[in-house]
C-alpha positions in Angstrom: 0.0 0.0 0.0 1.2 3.6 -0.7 2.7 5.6 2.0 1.1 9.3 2.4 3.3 11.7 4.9 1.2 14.1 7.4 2.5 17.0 9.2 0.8 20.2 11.3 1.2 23.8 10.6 4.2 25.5 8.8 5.7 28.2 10.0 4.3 31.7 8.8 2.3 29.1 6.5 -0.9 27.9 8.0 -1.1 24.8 5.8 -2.7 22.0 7.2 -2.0 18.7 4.9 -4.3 15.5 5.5 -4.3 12.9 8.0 -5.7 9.7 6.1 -4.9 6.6 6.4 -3.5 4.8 9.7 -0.2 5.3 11.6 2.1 3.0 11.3 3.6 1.5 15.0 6.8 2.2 15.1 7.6 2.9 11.4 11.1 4.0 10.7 10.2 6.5 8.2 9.7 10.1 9.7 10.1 13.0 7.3 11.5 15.8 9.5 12.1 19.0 7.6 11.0 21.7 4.6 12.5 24.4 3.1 11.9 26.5 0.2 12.5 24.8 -3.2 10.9 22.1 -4.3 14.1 20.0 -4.5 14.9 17.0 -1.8 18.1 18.2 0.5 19.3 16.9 3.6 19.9 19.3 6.4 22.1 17.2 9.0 21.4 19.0 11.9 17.8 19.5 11.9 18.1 15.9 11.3 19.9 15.2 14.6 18.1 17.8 16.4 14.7 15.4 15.6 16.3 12.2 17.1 15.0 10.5 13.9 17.3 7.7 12.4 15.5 7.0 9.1 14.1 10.0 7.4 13.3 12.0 4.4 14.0 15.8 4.0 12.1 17.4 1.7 11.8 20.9 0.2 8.4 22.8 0.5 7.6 25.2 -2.1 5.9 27.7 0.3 7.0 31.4 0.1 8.7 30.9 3.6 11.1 28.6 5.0 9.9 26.1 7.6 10.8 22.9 9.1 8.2 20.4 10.7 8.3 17.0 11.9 5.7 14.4 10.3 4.7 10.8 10.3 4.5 8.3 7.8 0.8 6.9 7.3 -0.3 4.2 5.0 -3.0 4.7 2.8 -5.3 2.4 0.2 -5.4 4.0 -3.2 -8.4 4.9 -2.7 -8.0 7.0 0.4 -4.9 8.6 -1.8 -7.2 10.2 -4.7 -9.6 11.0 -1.4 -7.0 12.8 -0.1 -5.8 15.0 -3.2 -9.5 16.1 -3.5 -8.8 17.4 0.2 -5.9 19.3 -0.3 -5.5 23.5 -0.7 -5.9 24.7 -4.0 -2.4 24.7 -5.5 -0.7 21.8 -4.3 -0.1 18.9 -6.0 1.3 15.3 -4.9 4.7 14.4 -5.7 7.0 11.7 -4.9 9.9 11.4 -2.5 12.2 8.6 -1.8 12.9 7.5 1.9 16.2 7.1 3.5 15.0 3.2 4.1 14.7 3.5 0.0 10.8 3.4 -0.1 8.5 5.8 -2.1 6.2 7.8 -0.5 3.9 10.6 -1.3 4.1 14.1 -0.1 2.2 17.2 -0.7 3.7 20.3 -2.4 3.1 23.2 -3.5 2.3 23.3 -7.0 2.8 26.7 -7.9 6.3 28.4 -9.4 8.2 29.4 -6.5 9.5 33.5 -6.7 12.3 34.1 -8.2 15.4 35.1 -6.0 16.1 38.5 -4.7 19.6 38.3 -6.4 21.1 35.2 -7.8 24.8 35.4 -9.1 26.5 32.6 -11.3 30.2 32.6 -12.3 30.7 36.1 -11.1 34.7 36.6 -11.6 36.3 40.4 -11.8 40.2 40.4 -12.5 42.5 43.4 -12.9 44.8 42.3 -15.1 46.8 39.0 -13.2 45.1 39.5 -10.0 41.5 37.9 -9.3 39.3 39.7 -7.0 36.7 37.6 -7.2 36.8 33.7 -8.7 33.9 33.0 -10.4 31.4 32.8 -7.3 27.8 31.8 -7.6 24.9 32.7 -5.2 21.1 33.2 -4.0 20.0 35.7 -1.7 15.8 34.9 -1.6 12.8 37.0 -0.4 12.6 36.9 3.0 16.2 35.9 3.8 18.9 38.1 5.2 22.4 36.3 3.7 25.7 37.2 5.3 28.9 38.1 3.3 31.7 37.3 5.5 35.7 36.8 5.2 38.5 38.7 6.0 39.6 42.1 4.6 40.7 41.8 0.8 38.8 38.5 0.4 36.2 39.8 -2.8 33.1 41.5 -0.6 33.1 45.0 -1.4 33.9 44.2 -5.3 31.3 41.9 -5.4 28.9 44.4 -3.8 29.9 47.2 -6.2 29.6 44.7 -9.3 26.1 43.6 -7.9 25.5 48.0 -7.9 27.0 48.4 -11.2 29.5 50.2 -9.9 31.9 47.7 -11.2 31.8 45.7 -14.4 32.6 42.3 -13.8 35.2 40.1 -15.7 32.5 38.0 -16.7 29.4 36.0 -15.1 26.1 37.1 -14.6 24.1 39.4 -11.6 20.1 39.0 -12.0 18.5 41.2 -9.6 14.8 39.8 -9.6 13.9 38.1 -13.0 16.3 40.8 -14.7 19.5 40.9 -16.1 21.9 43.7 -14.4 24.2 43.9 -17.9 21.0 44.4 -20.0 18.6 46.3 -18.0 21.2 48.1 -15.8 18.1 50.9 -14.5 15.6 48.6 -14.0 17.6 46.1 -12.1 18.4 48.7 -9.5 15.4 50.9 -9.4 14.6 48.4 -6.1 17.9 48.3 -4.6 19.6 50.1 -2.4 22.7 50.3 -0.2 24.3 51.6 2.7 28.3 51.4 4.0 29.9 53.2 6.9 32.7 54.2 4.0 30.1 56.3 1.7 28.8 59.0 3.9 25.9 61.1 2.5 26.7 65.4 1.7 27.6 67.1 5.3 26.8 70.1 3.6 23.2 69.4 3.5 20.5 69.0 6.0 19.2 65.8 6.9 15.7 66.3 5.0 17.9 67.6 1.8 19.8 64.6 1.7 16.8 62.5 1.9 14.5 64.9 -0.8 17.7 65.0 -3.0 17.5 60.8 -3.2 13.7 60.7 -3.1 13.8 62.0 -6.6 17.0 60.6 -7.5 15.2 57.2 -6.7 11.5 58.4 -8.3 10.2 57.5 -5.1 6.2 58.5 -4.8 4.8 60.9 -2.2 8.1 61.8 -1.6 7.5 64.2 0.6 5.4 61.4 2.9 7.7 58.9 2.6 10.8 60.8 4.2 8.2 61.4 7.3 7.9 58.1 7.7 11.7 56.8 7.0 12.8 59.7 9.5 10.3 58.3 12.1 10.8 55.0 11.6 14.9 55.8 12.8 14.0 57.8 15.5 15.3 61.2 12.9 12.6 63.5 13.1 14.4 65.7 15.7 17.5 66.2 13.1 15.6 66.9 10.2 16.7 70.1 9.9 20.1 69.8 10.9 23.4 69.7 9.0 24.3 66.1 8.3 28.1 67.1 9.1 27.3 67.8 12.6 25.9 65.1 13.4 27.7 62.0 15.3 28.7 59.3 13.4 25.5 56.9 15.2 23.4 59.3 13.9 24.9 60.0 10.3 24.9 56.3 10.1 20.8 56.3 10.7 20.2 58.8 8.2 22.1 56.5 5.8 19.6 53.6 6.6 16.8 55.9 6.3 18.4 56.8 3.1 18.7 53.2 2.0 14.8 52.4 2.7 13.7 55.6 1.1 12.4 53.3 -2.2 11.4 50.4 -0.6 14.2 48.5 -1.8 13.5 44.6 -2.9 17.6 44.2 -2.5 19.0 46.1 0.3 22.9 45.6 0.3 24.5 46.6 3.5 28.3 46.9 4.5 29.0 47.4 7.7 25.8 49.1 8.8 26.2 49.1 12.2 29.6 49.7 12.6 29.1 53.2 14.2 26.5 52.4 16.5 26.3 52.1 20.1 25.3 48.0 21.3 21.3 49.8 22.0 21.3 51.8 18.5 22.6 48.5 16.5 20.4 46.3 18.3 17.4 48.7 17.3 18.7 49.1 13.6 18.9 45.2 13.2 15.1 45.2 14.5 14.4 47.2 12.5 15.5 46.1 9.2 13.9 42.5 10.1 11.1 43.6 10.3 11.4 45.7 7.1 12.3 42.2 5.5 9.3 40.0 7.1 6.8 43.1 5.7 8.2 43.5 1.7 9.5 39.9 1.6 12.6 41.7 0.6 15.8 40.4 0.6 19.1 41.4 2.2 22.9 41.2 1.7 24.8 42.1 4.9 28.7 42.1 5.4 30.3 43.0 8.7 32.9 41.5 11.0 30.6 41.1 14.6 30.0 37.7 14.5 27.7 38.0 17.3 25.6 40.5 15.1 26.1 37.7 12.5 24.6 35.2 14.2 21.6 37.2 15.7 20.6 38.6 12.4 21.6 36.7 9.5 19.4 33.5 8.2 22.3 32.3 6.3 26.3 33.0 6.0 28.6 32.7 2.8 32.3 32.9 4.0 34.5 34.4 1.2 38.4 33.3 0.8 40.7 35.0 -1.6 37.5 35.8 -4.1 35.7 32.1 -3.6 32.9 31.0 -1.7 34.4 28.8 0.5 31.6 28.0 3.1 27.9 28.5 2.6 25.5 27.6 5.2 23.6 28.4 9.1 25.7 30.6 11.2 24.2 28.9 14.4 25.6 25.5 12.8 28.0 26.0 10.4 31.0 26.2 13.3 30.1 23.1 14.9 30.2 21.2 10.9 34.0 22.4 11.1 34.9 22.1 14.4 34.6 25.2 15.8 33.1 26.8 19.1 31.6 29.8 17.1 31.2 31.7 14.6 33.9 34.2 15.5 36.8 30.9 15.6 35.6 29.5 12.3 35.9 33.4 11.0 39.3 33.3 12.0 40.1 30.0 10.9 39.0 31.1 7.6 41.3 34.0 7.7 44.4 32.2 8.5 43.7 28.7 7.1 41.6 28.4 4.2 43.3 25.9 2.8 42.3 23.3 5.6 38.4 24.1 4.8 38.9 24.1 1.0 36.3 21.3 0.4 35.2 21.0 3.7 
């Protein structure tokens, strides 16, 4: 008889799949996680984390990650067609194999997942014999704040200023959205936006100048509205009418995040962002710029050298050696693969030893 998988409520997804069928006593096949693709991957520690020896980890096509524990059931054919009459609009039934090598069904969603935020493949930028950046290929998705970490010189700020069209790359591609950045250079970027502690706005100007003077550099709509609420929603309102240069650098630092949300972005780079703030300030800024990615679905690409910041923040980390992607993964698991306390020793490790993590 077929064997139909049943699991609760996803996470930021109320989805409830069906329950037919009976439970099998002690059957060895749990499946014990989803994610966002529809692809089948294997995530070892949420794995261990469920006790389960037998399993099957399977990616759920929902718009936000989530990983649940379920229970094989077995099911007559019958109850099978029963139960795809059952299920939400959109989702279909597709097949998985078990880790005890069994099929079993599993509902999905049917519908064309999003595409990424920014997806990069073979990026490479050379300047003449030297290689900034090796051919590195990447997602950052909606709802998904990725990490760009590595020591100084290892590729981050090139490949943030190729991804801003700053900088031409070598060769490789940069699609921000469904659209090419080399083709469609302007419409690429009309959702993006960045911030870095080493590009600070006109001190010359007030703060409300620097953000009008953006506004329409952007196109942004009810301009006039929308740097109220960007100079509320950093705690500016106070300062609007002060010079930018007299300002400390905390506060010149805000004005460049309320700068950097001015259109809404859909790819919100960040270098450094809270490099100037005091522990209160920073801890405020990364509120709120989670929350600015749980309300747009945006997505967000965040460098910076507090690993603590890292780990608090950050949904996923890519660690960048000598212009390659050398470790991609969770920043609350990723030390522990390599046999590392935390995040800050396997930072380090990567600074002084990539070579014994090559291929790790």
């Amino acid at each position: 008889m077929p064997l139909l998988f049943s699991y609760g409520t996803l996470r930021e997804e109320d989805v409830q799949l069906s329950t037919f069928g009976r439970r099998l006593k002690g059957h060895p096949d749990e499946l014990v996680g989803f994610e966002q693709s529809s692809l089948r991957v294997e995530d070892p520690a949420f794995v261990a984390a469920s006790g389960k020896s037998d399993h099957a980890v399977v990616k759920f096509t929902g718009r936000n990650e989530s990983r649940v524990a379920g229970t094989a059931f077995e099911v007559s054919h019958e109850e099978l067609l029963k139960a795809d009459r059952y299920e939400p609009a959109g989702y279909k039934r597709v097949s998985t194999t078990l880790a005890s090598g069994k099929q079993a069904w599993v509902y999905a969603d049917a519908r064309l997942p999003p595409p990424p935020v920014l997806a990069i493949r073979e990026l490479c930028k050379s300047y003449r014999e030297t290689v900034a950046v090796d051919c590195i290929s990447f997602e950052v998705r909606e709802n998904e704040i990725v990490g760009l970490l590595g020591p100084n010189g290892a590729g981050k700020t090139t490949t943030i200023n190729m991804v801003l069209g700053v900088l031409e790359p070598t060769s490789g591609s940069i699609r921000i959205g469904a659209v090419d950045l080399r083709r469609q250079r302007s419409r690429a970027l009309e959702r993006t936006n960045f911030a870095a502690v080493y590009t600070p706005l006109p001190g010359n100007l007030t703060v409300v100048e620097n953000l009008r003077v953006f506004g329409l550099l952007y196109g942004v709509r009810d301009l006039r509205l929308r740097i109220d609420e960007v100079l509320g929603q950093f705690d500016l309102v106070r300062f609007r009418d002060a010079k930018l240069g007299v300002l400390s650098s905390g506060e010149q630092t805000r004005v460049a995040l309320a700068k950097a949300m001015l259109n809404r972005p859909h790819l919100l780079l960040l270098d450094e962002p809270t490099a100037s703030l005091d522990p209160a300030s920073a801890r405020d800024v990364r509120n709120r710029i989670r929350t600015m990615v749980r309300e747009t679905q945006a997505g967000v690409l965040w460098t910076s050298h507090n690993m603590q910041e890292v780990q608090e923040v950050c949904d996923r980390v890519l660690f960048l050696s000598r212009g390659r992607v050398l470790l991609d993964g969770d920043p609350h698991v990723l030390p522990g693969q390599h046999g590392k306390a935390t995040l800050e020793d396997l930072f380090i490790a990567v600074a002084r030893e990539p070579l014994s993590l090559e291929g790790a």
